[in-house]
C-alpha positions in Angstrom: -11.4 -30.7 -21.0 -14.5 -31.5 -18.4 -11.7 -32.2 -15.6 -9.4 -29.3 -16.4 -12.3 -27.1 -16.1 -13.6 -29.0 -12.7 -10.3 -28.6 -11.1 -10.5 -24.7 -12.1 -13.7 -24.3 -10.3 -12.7 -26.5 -7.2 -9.4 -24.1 -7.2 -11.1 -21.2 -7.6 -13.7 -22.2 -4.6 -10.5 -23.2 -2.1 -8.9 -19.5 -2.8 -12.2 -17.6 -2.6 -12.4 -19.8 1.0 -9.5 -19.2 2.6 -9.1 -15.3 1.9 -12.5 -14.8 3.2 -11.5 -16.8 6.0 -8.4 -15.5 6.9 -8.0 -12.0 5.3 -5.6 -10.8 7.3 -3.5 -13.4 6.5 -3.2 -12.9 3.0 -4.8 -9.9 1.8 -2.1 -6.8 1.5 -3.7 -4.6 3.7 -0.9 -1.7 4.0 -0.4 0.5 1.4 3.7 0.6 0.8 5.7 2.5 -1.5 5.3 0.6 -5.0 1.5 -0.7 -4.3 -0.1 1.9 -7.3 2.1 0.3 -9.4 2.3 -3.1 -8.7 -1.5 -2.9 -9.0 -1.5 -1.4 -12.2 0.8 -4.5 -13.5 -1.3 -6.9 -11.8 -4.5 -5.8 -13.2 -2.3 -5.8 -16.6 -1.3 -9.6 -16.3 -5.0 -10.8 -15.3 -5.9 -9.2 -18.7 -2.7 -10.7 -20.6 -3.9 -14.2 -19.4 -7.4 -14.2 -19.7 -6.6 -12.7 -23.6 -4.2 -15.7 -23.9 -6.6 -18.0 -22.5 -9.4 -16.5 -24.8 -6.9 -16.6 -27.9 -5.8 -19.9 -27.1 -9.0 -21.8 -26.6 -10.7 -20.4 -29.5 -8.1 -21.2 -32.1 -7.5 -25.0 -30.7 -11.5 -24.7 -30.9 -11.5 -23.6 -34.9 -8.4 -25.5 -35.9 -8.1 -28.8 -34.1 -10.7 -30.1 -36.1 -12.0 -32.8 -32.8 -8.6 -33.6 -32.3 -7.7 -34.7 -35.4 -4.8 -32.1 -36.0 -1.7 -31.0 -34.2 -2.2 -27.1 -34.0 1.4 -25.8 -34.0 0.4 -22.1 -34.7 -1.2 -18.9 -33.2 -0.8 -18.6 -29.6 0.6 -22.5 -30.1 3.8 -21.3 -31.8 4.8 -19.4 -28.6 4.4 -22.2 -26.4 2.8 -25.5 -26.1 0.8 -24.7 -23.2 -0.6 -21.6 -23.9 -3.8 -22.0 -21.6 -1.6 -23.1 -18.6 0.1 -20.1 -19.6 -2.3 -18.1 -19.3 -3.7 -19.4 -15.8 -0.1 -18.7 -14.6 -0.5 -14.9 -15.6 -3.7 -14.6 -13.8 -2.4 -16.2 -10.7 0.0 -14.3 -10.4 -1.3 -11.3 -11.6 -4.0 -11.4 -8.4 -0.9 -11.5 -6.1 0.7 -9.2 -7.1 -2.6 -6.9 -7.3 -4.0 -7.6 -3.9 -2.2 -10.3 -1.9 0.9 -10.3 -0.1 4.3 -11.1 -1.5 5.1 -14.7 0.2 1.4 -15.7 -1.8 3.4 -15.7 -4.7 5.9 -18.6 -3.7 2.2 -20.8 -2.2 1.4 -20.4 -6.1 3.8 -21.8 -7.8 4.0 -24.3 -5.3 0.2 -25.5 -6.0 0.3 -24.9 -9.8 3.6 -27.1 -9.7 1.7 -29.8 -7.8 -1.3 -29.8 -9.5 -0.7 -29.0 -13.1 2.9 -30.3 -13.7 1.6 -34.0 -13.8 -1.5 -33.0 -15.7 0.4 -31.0 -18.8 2.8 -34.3 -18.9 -0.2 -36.9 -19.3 -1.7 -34.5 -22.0 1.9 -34.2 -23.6 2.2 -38.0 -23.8 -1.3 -38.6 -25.4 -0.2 -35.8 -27.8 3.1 -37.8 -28.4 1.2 -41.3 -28.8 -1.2 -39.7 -31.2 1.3 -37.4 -33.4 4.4 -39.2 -32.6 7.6 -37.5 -34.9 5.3 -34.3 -35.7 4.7 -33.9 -32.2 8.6 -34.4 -31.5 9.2 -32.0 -33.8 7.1 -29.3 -32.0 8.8 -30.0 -28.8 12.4 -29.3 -29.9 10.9 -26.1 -31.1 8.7 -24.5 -28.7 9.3 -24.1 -25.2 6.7 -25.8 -22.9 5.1 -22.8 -20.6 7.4 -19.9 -21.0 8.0 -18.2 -24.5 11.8 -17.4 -25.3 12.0 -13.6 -24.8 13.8 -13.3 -28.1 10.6 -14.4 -29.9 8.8 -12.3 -28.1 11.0 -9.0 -29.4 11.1 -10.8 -32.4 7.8 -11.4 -33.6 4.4 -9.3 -34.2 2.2 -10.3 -31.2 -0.9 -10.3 -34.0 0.6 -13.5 -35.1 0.6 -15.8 -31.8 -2.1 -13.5 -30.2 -5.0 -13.7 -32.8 -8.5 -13.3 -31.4 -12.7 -13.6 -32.7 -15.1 -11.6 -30.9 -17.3 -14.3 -30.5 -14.4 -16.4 -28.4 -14.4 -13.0 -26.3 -18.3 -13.6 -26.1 -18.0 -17.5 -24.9 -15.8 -16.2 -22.0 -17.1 -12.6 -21.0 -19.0 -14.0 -18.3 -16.1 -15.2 -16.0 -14.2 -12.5 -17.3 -16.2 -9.8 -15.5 -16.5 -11.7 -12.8 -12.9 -12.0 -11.9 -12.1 -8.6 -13.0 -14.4 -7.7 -10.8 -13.9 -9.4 -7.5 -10.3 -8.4 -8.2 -11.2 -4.8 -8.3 -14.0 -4.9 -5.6 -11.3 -6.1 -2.9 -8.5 -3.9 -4.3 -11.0 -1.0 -4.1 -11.7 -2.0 -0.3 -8.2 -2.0 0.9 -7.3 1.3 -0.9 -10.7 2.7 1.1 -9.6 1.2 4.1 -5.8 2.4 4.3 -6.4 5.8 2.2 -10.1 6.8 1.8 -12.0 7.9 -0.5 -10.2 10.5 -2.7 -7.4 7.7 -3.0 -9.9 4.9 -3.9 -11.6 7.1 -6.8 -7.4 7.7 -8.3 -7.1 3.9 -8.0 -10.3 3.2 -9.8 -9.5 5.6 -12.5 -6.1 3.8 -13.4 -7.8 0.5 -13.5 -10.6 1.6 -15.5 -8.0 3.8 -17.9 -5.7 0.2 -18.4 -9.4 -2.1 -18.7 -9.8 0.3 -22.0 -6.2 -0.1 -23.2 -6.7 -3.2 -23.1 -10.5 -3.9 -24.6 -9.4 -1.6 -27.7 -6.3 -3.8 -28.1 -8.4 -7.0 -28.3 -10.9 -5.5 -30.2 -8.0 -4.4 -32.6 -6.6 -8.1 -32.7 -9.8 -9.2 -33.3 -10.9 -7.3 -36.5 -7.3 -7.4 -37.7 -7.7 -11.7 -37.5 -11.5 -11.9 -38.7 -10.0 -9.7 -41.8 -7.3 -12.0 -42.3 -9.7 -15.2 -42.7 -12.1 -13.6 -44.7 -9.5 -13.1 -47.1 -8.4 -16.6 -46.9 -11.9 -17.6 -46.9 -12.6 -15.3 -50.5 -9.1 -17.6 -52.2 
């Protein structure tokens, strides 16, 4: 856990670097025809994967008991990798908000490189610890990408559920990535449009940021209700 959340940081720092090195080069600085709306589904896939990433840690968290169980359920019955998940929806999710398209393909590249090898090594310590129960979960649930039938299929309060105070744990880098996303997106709709088009853009964020908090807070109370029921049996 300490190096997955070191090479986060150090990947964090190298992006930050190089677009406030090179803007220019990577920033989308012209406003084209589908911009409002690819923003508006990039802003929507940052808060997908930081709610994933929330959901996921804090059930593991509450359920793994230090390791000693194989959690196969919650955001865990979706995929295996739920957190990588989640880090790929974010990703991408800040290029298609504010950087241009070729970014995209430099993505998958890096996570590729750098987290293929590191969700195999977990994988095969999962597999040494939980051998035929871990098998199991593998012929059953995809690695990184759901199936989209389960998706239709199922209610997302079942592989989506959610505590306030996991939301607390990870506010903090939360707001500041939501942020900095915003901050820059704000700047390049101020630089190409001005200020009547910045204060639209800002609107639609702030409109789809609500959306979403009352959905989590929704999934939240709906879970928390659930386990105090269990709790009461």
């Amino acid at each position: 856990m300490k190096k997955r959340i070191q090479l986060h940081g150090f990947l964090i720092f190298v992006a930050l670097a190089l677009l406030a090195l090179f803007p220019c080069k990577f920033l989308r600085l012209t406003h084209g025809k589908f911009d409002d709306l690819a923003e508006i589904i990039g802003i929507g896939m940052i808060l997908s994967g930081q709610l994933l990433r929330v959901s996921s840690r804090g059930y593991k968290s509450e359920h793994s008991r230090q390791g000693g169980a194989l959690i196969t359920d919650g955001p865990y019955s979706l995929v295996r990798n739920p957190m990588y998940l989640g880090i790929v929806l974010i990703g991408l999710g800040i290029v298609v908000t504010l950087l241009n398209w070729w970014v995209a393909l430099i993505f998958a590249v890096f996570f590729i490189a750098v987290y293929a090898r590191l969700i195999i090594t977990e994988e095969k310590k999962l597999l040494d610890c939980f051998g035929k129960e871990y098998q199991g979960y593998q012929e059953r649930t995809p690695r990184l990408f759901p199936w989209l039938s389960a998706l239709l299929r199922r209610d997302i309060r079942e592989y989506l559920p959610l505590r306030s105070a996991w939301v607390k744990k990870e506010i903090v880098s939360i707001v500041i990535l939501l942020s900095a996303v915003v901050l820059v997106d704000g700047w390049e709709d101020y630089r190409e449009e001005g200020t009547a088009f910045l204060l639209n853009g800002f609107l639609a964020i702030a409109s789809l940021v609500v959306l979403f908090v009352g959905f989590a807070i929704i999934l939240s109370k709906r879970y928390e209700r659930l386990a105090g029921q269990r709790t009461d049996s």
